[in-house]
Structure formats: structure tokens, C-alpha cells
N, C-alpha and C positions, 0 to 999 in steps of 0.2 A: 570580442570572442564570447564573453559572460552572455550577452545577447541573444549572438546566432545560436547559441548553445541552449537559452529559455527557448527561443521559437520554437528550436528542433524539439526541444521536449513536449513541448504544446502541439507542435501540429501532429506528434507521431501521438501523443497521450487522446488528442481529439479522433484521431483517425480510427485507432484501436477500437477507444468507445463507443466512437460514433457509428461504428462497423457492428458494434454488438444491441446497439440499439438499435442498428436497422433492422437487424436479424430476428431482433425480438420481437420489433414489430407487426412485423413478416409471419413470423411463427404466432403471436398474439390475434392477426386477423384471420388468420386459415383456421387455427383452432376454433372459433368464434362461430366462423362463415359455416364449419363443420357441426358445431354444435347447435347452431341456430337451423342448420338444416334435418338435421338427426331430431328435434321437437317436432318441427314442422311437419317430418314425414311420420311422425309418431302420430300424432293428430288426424292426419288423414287416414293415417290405416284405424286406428280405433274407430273413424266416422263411416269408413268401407264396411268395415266389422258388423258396424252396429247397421246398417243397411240392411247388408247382407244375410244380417239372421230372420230380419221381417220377410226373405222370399220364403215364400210354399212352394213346396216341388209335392205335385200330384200325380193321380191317375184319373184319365175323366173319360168313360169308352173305349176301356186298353188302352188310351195314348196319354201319353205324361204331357202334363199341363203345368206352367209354371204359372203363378198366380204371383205378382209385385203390388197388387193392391195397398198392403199395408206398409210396403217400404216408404219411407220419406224420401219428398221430394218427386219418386216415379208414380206412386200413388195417388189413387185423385180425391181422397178424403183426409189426406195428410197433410199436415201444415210442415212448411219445408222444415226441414232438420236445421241447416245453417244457409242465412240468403247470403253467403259469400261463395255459394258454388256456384261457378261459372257452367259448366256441364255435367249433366249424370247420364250416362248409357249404360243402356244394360241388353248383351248378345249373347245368343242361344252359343251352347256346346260348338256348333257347326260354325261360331263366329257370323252370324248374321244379324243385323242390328232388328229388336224387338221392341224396345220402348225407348226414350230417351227425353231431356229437358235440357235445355239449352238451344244452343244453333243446332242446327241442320249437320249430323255426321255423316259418315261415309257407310254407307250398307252394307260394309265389309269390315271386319274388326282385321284391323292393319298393323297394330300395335303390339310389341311383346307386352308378357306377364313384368308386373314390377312399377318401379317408379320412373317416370323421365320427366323432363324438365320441356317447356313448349313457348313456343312464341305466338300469340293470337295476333292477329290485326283489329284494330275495334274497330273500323270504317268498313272492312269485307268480309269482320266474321270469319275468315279462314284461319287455321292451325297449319303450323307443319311441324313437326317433329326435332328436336335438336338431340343430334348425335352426344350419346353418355360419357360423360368423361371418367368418372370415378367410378365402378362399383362396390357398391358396401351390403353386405349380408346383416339385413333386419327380422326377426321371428320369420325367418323362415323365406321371406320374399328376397329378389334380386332388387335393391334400391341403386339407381344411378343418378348422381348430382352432380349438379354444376356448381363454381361458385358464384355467389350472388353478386353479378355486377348488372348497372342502369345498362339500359339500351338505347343508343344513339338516335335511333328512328323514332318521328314521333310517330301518335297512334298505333301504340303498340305496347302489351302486357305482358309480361311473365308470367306461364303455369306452371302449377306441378302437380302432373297426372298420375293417378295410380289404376293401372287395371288389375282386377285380383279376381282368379278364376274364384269361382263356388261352387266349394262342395258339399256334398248332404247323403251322408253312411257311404261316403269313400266312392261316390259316384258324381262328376261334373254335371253341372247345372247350369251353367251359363258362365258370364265373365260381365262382372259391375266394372264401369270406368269412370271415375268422380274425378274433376279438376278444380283444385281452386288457387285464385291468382298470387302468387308470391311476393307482393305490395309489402305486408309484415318486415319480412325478411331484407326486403331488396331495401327498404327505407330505414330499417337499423343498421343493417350493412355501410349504408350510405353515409349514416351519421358519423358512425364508429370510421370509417374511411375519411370525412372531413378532420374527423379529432386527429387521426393521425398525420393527415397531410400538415396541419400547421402545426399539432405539438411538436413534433420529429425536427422537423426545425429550429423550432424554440429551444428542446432538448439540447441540439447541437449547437447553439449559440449559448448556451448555460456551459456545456464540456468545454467549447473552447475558453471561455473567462476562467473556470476553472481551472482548465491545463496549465494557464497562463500565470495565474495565482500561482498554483503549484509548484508549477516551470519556477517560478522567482522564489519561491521557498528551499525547493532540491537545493538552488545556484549558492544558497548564502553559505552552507555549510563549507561547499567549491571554493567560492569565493576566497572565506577568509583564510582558508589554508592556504588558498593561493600567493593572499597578500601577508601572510606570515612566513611561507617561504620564500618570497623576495626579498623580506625583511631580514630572515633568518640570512641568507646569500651576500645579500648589502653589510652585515653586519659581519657576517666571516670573513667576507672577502676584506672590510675595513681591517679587522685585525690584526688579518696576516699581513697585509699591507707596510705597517711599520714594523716589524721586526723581517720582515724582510730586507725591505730600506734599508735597516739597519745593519743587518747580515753585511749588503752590495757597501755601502759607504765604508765600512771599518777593514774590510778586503781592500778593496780600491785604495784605501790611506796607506793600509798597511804595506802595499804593492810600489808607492809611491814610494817610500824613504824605509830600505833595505838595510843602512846602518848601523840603526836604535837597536837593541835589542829588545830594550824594555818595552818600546812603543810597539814594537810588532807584540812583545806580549801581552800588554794591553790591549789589541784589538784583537787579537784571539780569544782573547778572554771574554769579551763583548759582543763578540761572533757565537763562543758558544752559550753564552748565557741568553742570548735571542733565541738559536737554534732549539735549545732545552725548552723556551717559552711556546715556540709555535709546537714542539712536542705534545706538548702539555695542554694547549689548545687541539689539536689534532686528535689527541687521545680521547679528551671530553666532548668532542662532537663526533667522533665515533662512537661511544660510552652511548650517546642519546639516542642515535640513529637504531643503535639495536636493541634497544630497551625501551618501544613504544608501547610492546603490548605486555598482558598482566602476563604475570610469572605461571608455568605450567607447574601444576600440583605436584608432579612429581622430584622438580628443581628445588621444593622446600623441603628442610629441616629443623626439628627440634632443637630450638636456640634457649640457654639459659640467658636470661635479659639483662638477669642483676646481675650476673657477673659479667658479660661486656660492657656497662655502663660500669661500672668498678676500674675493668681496667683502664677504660676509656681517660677516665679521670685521672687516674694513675700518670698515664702516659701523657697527658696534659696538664698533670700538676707544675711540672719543671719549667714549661713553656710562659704559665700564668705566675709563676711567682718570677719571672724574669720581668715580665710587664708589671708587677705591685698588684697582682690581682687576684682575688680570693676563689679557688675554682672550690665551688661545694657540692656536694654527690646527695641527695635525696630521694631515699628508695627501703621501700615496706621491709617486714621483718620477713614475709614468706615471700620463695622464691616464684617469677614470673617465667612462667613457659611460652612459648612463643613459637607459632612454625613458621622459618623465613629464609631468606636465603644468607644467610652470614653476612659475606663479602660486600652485597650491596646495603643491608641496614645499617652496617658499620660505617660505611662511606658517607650513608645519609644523615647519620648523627658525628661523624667527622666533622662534614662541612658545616655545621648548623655551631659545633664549639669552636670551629676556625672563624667564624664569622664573630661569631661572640666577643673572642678573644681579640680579634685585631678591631673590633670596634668599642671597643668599653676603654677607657684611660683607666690611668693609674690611678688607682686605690677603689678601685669597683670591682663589683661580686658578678660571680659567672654560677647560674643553679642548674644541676642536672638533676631532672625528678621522673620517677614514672609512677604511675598507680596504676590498679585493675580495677577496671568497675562491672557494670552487670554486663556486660555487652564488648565491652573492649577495653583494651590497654592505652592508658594516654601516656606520651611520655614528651616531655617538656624543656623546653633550655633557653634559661632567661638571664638577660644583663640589665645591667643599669648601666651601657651604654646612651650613644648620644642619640637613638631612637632615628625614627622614619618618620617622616612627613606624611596625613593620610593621603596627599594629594601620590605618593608617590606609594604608597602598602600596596595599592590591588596591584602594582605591576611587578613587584619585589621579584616571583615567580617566571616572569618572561625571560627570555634568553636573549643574552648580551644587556641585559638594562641594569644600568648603574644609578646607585643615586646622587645627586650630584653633592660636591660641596666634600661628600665622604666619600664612597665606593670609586673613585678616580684611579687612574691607571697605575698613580705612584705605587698603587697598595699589592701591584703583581697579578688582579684577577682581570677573569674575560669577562664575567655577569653571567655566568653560568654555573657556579655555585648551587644557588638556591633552585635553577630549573632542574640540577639533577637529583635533586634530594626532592623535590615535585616528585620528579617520574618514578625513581625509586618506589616511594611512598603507595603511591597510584596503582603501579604491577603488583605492589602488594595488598592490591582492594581498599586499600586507609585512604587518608584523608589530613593534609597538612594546611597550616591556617598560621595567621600571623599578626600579632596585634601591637601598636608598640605608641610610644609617644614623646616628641622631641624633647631633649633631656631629662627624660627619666628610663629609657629601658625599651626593649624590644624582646618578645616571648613569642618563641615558634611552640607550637605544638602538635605533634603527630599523635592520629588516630589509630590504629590497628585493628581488626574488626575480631573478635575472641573463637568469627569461625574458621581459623588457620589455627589456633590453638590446640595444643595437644591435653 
């Protein structure tokens, strides 16, 4: 189950991410492809630009004469602007082709204003035009791009042509059309395309280890509450097990020989001293069930500390001088405030002198102490009882665990004691701890933290 449940988490945790790395990929190469196009087409119109300004527009005999002499590239004392133009044309107002470098154009300017993207053949030297997919508004031109992908066919180049009418005191002049081949772009495009084709994969083999990691980290926390409540189950259901038995066999006897009177009252009596047992059992795993989480702020009260520990002792003085044992109250001259919820702090330092007292023999001391320090309240309850085994301390606090040898069932408890004075403690933001050592004594000590403090 723990299993199918890590996969499930891994393949949905991979799926998510991998979903969001595709997307970003996605969106990381079009922005790219976008920007790498939006320089490209800066470039060329600055080089149109600067063209552009070396034409003369005259008069020569009342007729307007355009003079390209000194533009680069159409000019024939000019050394070219940049040898990466594939073609420069340049057509009168009327669109009719006037000068040009490169192949052989069409004597008819065919073309809109703006940018478009072209496919040449290099074996036939023809162009045809590739329909705009995107337009985008640049200083003022209509720029249409494509995104940069290789072309299947061989012999054959990518352009990007700009024709840009000219003007000179708000009257056209003609129309310059400069192409040059998009090699640049298409080959970083290209790269950045290879990086993603195998990272993306790699990425998605990293998420899944990952998930998978993860997935088994989520599972332990699952886990063990899982195998603590079968444990918890195993151990209650033990429980109640023999006082039940008990209950059905002392009925069943009693049902048996109707004569006695006294026998039938002895198994009544055993009937209900089991009954009272699984009470009392039933009570305290109810007690736990609803008291996992911390106490709401509003459920506490202003507790005088010293004087429940006073009467505490009070009320267990008569109990300890019946066993020979010395119960002593130690606690400061000023009084300790405390916000808590009564009913349960009392209960938790109940159990902790119950414990004390039926584990210490005769003629041992039982110490109730508490101080204030900078930060918190400790308050303390130590015997020179017959102590805990370390092998068995860290588990004192688990529920139903006994320790052997002492804590055995003669003594009337479930081993849940000490888990309820745990949980107590805990709702109350504190912190219980337990140090002890075999014949000499065992000292619990409760924290309180001084910010419930009034």
C-alpha cells in the first residue's frame, strides 16, 4: 500500500513538474526566438536607414532625378556597407526596379512595406515570399516574423527582407529593399533548440528521482502513525481482552451453582471490579483521542501553581504515610502564575505522584518542587524509587508500555499513565522529560513555557 502510494506521489509530483518545465521551456524559446528576431530586425532597419540617407533626390531639366551614387552597396565608388547582403534594390515611387545588387529581381516591386521573412534557393537564385505569421509594430514599420526554424530542403537559405519606402520633406522617393540571410539566428535558435531537446529530458529524469525521494520521505511520517496505530489497536484490543474473559467466566460460574450465596457474591464482585477496570481503560483512551491538539487560548486560565501543588500534597500526604514514605512539597516564597487549563495540569501531576508513590518502597522520599526561571516554569517530582532501565526511559512515554519486572499488571495500570501527562504537557506548548537510574530514583520534569503566563 506504502508503495503504490510513494509511486502515486512521484508520478503525479513528476507530472506536475514536468508539465511546468515543459511550459517554460516553451515560453523560454519563443521569447528567445522573439527577441533574437526584434535585434535582427533592429539591425537591418538601422542599415536601410543609413542607406537611405546617402540617396539624393534632385531636379536636373524640371525632372526629378534620383542620384544612389553614394549609397553603399548601389553606388559604384562605395565599398559595400556589410558583404552579408544577399540583395539591395532600390524602386522608383511608381515601383519599378532602378538599380539593384544581387540576383536578378522582378521589374516590378511585388512586395509590401515592412519586414518578411524569404526562402532563396542557392542552385536557382529564386525567392518567393513566405506568408507573415506574426505582425509586430517597430518605429513606425509593419515587421512580420516567423519563428526561426532549419529548413528541410537542401539548397536553400533563409532571408529577412525589409523594404522601406523613402522619404525626403514628406514626398516618396522610391522604396530601398535590403535582404540579409538569417544564418545568425536560425544557428542560435538551433543550438538553444538542441539544449532543450536533451536537458528537458535530463530535467525530467532528475524530477522523477526526486519525486521518488520525496514520495519516501512524505510516506515515513504515514508510515509510522500507521504502525503506531495498529500498535495502539493490538494493545487495546489486548487489554480489553482479559477483563473481559473475566467479566464472561465469573458470570458463566456464577450461573453454574445458584446455591452459594456468597460465591455468587464473589463473582459479582469480580465482574464488577473488571467492569470498573475496562471503564477506566475506555475513559483514558477517550481522554487521548481528544486531546491531540494544543489547547485553544481561550480554554486557558489563570492557575495559582503554589497552591495546587500544596494541596496536591495535602491530599497525598495520607496515602504516602500509609506506604512509610516521606511525601515533601518544594516551592519558592513568591507565588507562581500560571495560564492553563486546571482539570488537565492537575491530572498530569496526579499521575506523575501516582507513579512515584506506588513505585518507591517503604521508607523513600517522594519531592514535589517547581521554580520560575527566565523563560519558564519547571516543576519537578522525584523518588528514590527503584528507577528505569535506560534501555527502557525513551519509551516510558508510549502508550500501553510497561516496564517489566515493575510496571506489571498486578499494579491495576494500562501504561498509559505517563502518555497522558505527555499529551497534557504538549497541548500545553511544555515539554516533559525523564531521567532516572536503577535503584536510586526517577525524576520527571515538566516545562511550561512563561508565554501562557499571566
Amino acid at each position: 500500500m506504502f508503495n503504490r502510494s510513494r509511486q502515486d506521489l512521484a508520478r503525479w509530483f513528476t507530472l506536475s513538474m514536468g508539465s511546468i518545465l515543459v511550459l517554460f521551456a516553451g515560453i523560454l524559446y519563443f521569447l528567445e526566438a522573439k527577441e533574437q528576431m526584434r535585434s535582427f530586425d533592429q539591425n537591418l532597419y538601422d542599415i536601410c536607414q543609413y542607406m537611405a540617407a546617402a540617396v539624393e533626390d534632385g531636379n536636373f531639366q524640371n525632372r526629378r532625378r534620383i542620384d544612389l551614387e553614394d549609397v553603399p552597396v548601389l553606388g559604384g565608388d562605395v565599398l559595400p556597407l556589410n558583404t552579408n547582403l544577399v540583395f539591395v534594390r532600390w524602386y522608383s515611387p511608381e515601383r519599378e526596379l532602378i538599380q539593384f545588387f544581387g540576383d536578378i529581381p522582378p521589374s516590378q516591386l511585388q512586395s509590401e512595406s515592412g519586414f518578411q521573412t524569404i526562402v532563396e534557393s542557392s542552385s536557382t537564385a529564386s525567392s518567393t515570399a513566405t506568408p507573415p505569421e506574426e505582425p509586430l509594430q517597430f518605429d513606425g514599420f509593419l515587421s512580420e516574423s516567423r519563428s526561426a526554424e532549419t529548413l528541410a530542403n537542401a539548397g536553400t537559405v533563409r532571408l529577412r527582407q525589409l523594404t522601406l519606402p523613402v522619404y525626403q520633406d514628406g514626398v516618396l522617393i522610391g522604396y530601398l529593399q535590403v535582404a540579409v540571410p538569417l544564418t545568425p539566428v536560425d544557428e542560435s535558435l538551433g543550438r538553444l533548440r538542441w539544449l532543450l531537446v536533451f536537458g528537458v529530458p535530463i530535467a525530467l529524469g532528475a524530477i522523477a528521482q526526486t519525486g521518488w525521494v520525496l514520495g519516501g520521505l512524505a510516506m515515513q511520517p504515514i508510515r509510522q502513525s500507521y504502525d503506531q496505530l495498529q500498535r495502539f489497536t493490538a494493545d487495546a484490543s489486548h487489554e480489553l481482552r482479559a477483563p473481559l474473559a473475566a467479566i464472561i467466566n465469573n458470570a458463566q460460574a456464577g450461573l453454574m451453582d445458584l446455591t452459594d450465596p456468597q460465591e455468587q457474591q464473589l463473582r459479582l464482585e469480580k465482574i464488577i471490579s473488571r467492569a470498573e477496570s475496562m471503564a477506566a481503560l475506555v475513559s483514558q483512551l477517550l481522554f487521548l483521542a481528544r486531546n491531540e491538539a494544543q489547547l485553544k487560548p481561550d480554554s486557558l486560565r489563570t492557575v495559582d501553581l503554589t497552591r495546587l501543588l500544596r494541596s496536591l500534597t495535602a491530599e497525598y500526604t495520607p496515602q504516602a504515610a500509609a506506604k512509610e514514605l516521606q511525601l515533601i512539597c518544594e516551592l519558592p516564597e513568591q507565588l507562581l502564575m500560571l495560564r492553563a487549563e486546571l482539570a488537565l495540569l492537575r491530572q498530569a501531576i496526579t499521575n506523575l505522584l501516582t507513579n512515584a508513590l506506588q513505585y518507591t518502597p517503604a521508607g523513600g522520599t517522594v519531592t514535589l518542587s517547581a521554580i520560575q526561571q527566565t523563560q519558564q516554569i519547571v516543576i519537578r517530582v522525584q523518588d528514590t524509587g527503584v528507577g528505569i532501565s535506560a534501555e527502557d526511559l525513551p519509551q516510558v512515554f508510549e502508550r500501553f508500555y510497561r516496564v517489566d519486572q515493575v510496571r506489571s499488571r498486578h499494579t491495576g495500570g494500562f501504561g498509559l499513565g505517563l502518555a497522558i501527562v505527555q499529551q497534557i504537557i504538549h497541548a500545553h506548548q511544555g515539554k516533559i522529560t525523564a531521567t532516572s537510574k536503577i535503584g536510586e530514583g526517577t525524576t520527571f520534569q515538566i516545562e511550561l513555557p512563561l508565554n501562557q503566563t499571566s
